[in-house]
C-alpha positions in Angstrom: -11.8 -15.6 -18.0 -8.3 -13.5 -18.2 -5.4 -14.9 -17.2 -4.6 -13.9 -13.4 -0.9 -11.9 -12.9 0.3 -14.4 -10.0 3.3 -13.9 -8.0 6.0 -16.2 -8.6 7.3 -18.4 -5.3 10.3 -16.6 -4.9 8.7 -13.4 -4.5 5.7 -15.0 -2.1 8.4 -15.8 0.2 10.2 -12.7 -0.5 7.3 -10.9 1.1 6.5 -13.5 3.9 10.3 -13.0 5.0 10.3 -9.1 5.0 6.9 -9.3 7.1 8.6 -12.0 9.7 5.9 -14.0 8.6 3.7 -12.0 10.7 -0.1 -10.6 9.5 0.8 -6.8 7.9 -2.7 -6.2 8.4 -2.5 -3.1 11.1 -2.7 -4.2 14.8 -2.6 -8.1 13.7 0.4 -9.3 13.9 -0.4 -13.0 13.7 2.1 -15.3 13.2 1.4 -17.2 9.8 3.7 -20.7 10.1 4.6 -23.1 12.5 4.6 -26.7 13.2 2.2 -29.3 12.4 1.1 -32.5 13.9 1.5 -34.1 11.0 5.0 -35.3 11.0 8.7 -33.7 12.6 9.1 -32.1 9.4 5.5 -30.7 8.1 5.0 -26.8 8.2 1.3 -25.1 8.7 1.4 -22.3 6.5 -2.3 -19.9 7.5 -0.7 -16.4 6.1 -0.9 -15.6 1.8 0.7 -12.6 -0.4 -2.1 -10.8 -1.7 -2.7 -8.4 -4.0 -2.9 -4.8 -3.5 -3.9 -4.1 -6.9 -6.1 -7.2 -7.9 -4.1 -10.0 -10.1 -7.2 -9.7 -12.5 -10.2 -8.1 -14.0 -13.5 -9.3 -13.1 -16.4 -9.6 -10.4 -14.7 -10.2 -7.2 -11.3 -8.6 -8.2 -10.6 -5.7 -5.8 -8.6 -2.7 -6.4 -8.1 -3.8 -10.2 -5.9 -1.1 -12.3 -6.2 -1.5 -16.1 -3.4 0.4 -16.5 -0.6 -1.4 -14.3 1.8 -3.2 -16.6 1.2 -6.6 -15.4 5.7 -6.5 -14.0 4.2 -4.3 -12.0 1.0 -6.4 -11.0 3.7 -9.0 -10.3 6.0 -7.6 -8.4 6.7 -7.6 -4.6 5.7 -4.0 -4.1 2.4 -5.2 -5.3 2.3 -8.0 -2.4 1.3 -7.7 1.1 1.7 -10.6 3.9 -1.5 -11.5 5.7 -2.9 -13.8 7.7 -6.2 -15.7 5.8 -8.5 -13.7 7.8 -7.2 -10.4 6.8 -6.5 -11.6 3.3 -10.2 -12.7 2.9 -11.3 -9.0 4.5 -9.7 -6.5 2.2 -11.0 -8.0 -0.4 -14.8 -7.8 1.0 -14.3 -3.7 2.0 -12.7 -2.1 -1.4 -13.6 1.6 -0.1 -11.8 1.0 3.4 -9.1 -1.2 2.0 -7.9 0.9 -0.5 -4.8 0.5 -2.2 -2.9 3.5 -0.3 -4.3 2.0 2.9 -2.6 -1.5 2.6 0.6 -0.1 1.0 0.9 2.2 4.5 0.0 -0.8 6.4 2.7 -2.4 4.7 5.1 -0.3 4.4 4.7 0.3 8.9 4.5 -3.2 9.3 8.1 -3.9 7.8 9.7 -0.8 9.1 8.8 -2.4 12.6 10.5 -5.8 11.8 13.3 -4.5 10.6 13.4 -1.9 13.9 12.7 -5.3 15.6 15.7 -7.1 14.1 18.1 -3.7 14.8 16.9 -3.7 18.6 16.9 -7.9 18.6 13.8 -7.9 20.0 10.1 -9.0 18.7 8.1 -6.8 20.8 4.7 -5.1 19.1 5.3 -1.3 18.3 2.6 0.4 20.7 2.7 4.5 21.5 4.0 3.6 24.8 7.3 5.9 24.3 8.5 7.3 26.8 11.3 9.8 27.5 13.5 10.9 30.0 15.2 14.4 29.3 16.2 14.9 26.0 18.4 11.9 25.0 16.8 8.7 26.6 13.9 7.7 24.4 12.3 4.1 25.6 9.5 1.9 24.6 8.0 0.9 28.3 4.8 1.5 30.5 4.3 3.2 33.3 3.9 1.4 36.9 2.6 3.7 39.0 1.3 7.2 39.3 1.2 9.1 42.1 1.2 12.9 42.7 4.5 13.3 43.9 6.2 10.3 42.0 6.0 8.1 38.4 7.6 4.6 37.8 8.5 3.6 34.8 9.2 0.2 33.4 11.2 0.1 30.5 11.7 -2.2 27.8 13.9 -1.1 24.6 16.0 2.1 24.1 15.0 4.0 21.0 17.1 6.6 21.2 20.3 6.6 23.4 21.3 3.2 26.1 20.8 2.6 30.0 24.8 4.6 30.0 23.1 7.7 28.6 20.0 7.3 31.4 22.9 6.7 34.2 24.9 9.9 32.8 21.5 11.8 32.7 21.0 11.0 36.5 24.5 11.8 37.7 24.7 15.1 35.6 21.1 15.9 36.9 22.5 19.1 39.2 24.0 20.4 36.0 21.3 20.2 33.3 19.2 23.2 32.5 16.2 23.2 34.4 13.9 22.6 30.5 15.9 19.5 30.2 14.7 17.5 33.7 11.8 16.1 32.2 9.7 12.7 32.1 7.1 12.3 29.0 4.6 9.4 28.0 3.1 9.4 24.8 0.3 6.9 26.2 -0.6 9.6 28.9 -0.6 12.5 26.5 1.5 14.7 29.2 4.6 15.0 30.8 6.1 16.5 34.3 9.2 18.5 35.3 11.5 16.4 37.8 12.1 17.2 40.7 15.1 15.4 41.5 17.3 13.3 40.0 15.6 9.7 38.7 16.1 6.5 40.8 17.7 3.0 38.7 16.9 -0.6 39.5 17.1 -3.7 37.8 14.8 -6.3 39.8 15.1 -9.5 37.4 17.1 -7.8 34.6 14.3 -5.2 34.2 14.7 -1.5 34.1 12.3 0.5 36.7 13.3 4.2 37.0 11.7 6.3 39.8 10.6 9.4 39.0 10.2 12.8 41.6 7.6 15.0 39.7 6.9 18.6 40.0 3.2 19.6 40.1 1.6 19.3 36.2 2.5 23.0 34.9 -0.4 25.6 34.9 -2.7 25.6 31.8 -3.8 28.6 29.9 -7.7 28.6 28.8 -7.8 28.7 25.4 -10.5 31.8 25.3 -8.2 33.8 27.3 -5.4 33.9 24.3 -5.0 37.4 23.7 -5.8 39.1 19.9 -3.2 38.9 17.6 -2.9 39.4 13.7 -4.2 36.8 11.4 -1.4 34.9 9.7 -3.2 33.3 6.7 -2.8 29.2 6.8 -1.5 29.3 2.9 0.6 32.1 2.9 2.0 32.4 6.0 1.2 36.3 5.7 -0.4 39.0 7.4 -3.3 39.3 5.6 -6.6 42.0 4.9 -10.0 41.7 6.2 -12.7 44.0 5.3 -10.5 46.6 4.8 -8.4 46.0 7.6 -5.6 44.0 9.4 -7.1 40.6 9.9 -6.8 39.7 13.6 -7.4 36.4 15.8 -7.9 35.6 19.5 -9.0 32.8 22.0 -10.3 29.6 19.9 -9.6 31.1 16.8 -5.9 31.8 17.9 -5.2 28.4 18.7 -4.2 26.9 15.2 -2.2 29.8 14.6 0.0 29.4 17.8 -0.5 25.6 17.2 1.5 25.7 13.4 4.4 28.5 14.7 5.5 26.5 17.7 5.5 23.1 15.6 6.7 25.3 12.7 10.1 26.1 14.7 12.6 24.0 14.8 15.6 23.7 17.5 18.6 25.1 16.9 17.5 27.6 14.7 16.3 30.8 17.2 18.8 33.2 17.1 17.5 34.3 20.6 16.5 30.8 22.2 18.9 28.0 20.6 17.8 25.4 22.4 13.9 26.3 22.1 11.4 24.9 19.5 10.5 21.1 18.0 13.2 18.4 17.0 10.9 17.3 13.9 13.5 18.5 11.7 16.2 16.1 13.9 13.5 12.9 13.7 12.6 13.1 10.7 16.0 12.7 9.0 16.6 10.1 11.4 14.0 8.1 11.0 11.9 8.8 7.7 10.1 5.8 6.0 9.8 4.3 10.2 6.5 3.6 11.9 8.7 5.6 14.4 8.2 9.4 13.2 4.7 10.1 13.9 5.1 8.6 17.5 8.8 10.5 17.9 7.0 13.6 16.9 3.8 13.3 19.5 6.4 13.0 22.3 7.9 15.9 21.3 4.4 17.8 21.1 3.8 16.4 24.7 7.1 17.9 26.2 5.9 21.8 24.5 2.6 21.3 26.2 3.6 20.1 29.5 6.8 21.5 29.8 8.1 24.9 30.7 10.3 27.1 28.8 12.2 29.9 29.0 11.6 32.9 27.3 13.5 36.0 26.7 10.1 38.1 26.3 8.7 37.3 29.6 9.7 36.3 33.5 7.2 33.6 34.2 7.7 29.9 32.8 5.2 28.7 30.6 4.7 25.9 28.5 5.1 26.9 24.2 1.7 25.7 23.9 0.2 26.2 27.3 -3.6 25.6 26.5 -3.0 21.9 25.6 -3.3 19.6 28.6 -3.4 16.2 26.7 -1.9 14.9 23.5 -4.3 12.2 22.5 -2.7 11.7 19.5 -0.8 13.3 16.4 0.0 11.8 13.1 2.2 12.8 10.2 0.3 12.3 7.3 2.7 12.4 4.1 6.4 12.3 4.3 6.6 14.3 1.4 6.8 17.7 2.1 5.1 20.4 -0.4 6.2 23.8 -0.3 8.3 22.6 2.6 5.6 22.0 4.8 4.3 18.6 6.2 0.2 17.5 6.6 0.0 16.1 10.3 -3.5 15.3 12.1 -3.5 16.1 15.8 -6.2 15.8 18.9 -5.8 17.6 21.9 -8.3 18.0 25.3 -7.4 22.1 25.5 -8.1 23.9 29.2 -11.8 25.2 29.1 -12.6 23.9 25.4 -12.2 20.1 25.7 -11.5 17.9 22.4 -9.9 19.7 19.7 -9.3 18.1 16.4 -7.7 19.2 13.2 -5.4 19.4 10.0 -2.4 21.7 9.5 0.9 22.0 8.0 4.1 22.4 9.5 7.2 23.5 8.4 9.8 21.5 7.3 13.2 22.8 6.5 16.1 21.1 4.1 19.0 19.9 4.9 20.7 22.9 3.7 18.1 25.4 4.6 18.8 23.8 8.6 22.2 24.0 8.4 22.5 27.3 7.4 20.3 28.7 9.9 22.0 26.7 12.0 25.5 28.4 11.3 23.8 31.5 11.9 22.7 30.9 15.2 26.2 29.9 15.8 28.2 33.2 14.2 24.9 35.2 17.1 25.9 33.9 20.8 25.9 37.4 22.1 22.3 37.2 21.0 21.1 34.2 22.5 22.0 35.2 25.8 19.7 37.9 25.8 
């Protein structure tokens, strides 16, 4: 039997500390010490680092690489904190558990504590976010729905404080009309508001009254008119049996789909303030369970709100067949080619449930803040 590549103490609690001595194992969260009835002074430890590449060779050993210097087999980034249940799992389930799967469940479940320690508070990530025009971000539920009024109870600021939320409702009059808006990742949609939010603290809590406009008018998704094909790869015009390769309804969709997530705000030359703030969230928050859930709320404000545009008099949402975001998931924070894999599910207006893969653009640093500077050197242009 070969010797097994154990992690020394220091590094066991190493990884119990950066886990809050929580369960990693996704949705878990089970604290792994406390107090025993032994004695005032004796500790019940139920959580373990395991091994996400196994310790050694041999039947049983899971996720074993021959070829990982046994530093590396050692070391903390080989480590995940679980609870015994969960350690005693992965080890059972080697094609579900793999080791990518446990190193993202690792890597989320540490981002959150340490978001947990920055906002002092120990509350359980959840895709409740909710936002309230462009600069209040919250995590929170929602208290009521009605057809002319939401209430929203909110917990944590994400982005921006309760000053920014009371500047937001006594500017209200002045903002432009795109930027009076309510979202909720947990309802998929969002509404324009009609008036200015209402603040109240009962017990220390925040619950913000919302006036709503009517849900903005869906477009069914067969009715999308033909357009050319823009190859997925190449980003091209391309040729189809001899001629120009076009696309319409259904098949239009994942086009429309990757150039509206593809643009990024602030660089339009003739709508500054339109497109995605993907660019703006993921600088901010890369390597943060909190990108993929900052990104669906944005997706839910271009499907539910309306926007102006300088081709057309009518209001209408960017992406106007969507009438829930169920979901959407950024799948590598690497780009390639500049462009990022996300994973999406949408109900669309006389389709239903739509799921699918794509790739949207990601722009450098540089690359934003030079288009940027030439939106800026254009403002006769962006009044058009």
């Amino acid at each position: 039997m070969g010797t097994r590549d154990e992690f020394r103490e220091r590094t066991k609690h190493a990884v119990a500390l950066r886990a809050g001595y929580l369960c990693s194992f996704e949705d878990c969260g089970r604290p792994t010490v406390g107090p025993s009835e032994e004695s005032t002074e004796s500790v019940t430890l139920i959580g373990k680092a395991a091994h996400i590449s196994a310790a050694a060779p041999g039947r049983g050993s899971r996720r074993y690489r021959s070829e990982m210097p046994t530093t590396q087999r050692k070391h903390i980034d080989n480590a995940i904190w679980l609870c015994s249940d969960h350690a005693d799992l992965i080890d059972r389930d080697e094609v579900k558990y793999t080791i990518e799967a446990l190193q993202e469940m690792k890597r989320l479940h540490e981002a959150a504590q340490a978001i947990a320690m920055q906002t002092r508070t120990n509350q359980q990530l959840g895709t409740g976010l909710l936002a309230v025009g462009p600069d209040a971000v919250c995590v929170g539920d929602i208290e009521s729905i009605g057809s002319t009024q939401w209430t929203l109870r909110l917990r944590h600021f994400v982005l921006g404080d309760v000053h920014q939320l009371v500047t937001f409702i006594g500017h209200f009059a002045t903002l432009r009309p795109e930027d009076r808006y309510v979202l909720s990742n947990e309802l998929g949609d969002g509404r324009l508001l009609s008036e200015a939010p209402t603040l109240a603290k009962p017990g220390g809590e925040i619950l913000l009254t919302c006036p709503i406009e009517p849900a903005a008018v869906r477009l069914n998704v067969h009715k999308i008119g033909s357009m050319s094909a823009i190859h997925p790869d190449t980003n091209d015009i391309y040729v189809k049996n001899g001629q120009i390769a076009r696309v319409s309804g259904l098949e239009a969709f994942p086009q429309i789909l990757r150039s509206a997530l593809s643009m990024q705000r602030g660089e339009n030359v003739f709508a500054p303030c339109a497109g995605v703030r993907f660019f703006e969230y993921f600088e901010d928050f890369k390597g943060s369970p909190w990108v993929s859930r900052l990104m669906m709320l944005d997706v839910v404000r271009e499907t539910s709100i309306p926007a102006p545009s300088p081709m057309r008099d009518e209001r209408q949402t960017p992406l106007p067949s969507i009438t829930r975001v169920r979901s959407f998931e950024l799948l590598s924070e690497i780009p390639n080619a500049s462009r990022l894999p996300v994973r999406a599910v949408f109900d669309l207006q006389g389709f239903g449930l739509w799921e699918g893969q794509l790739s949207v653009y990601m722009p450098t640093p540089e690359e934003m803040e030079e288009r940027q500077r030439i939106v800026a050197q254009r403002p006769m242009l962006s009044n058009l």
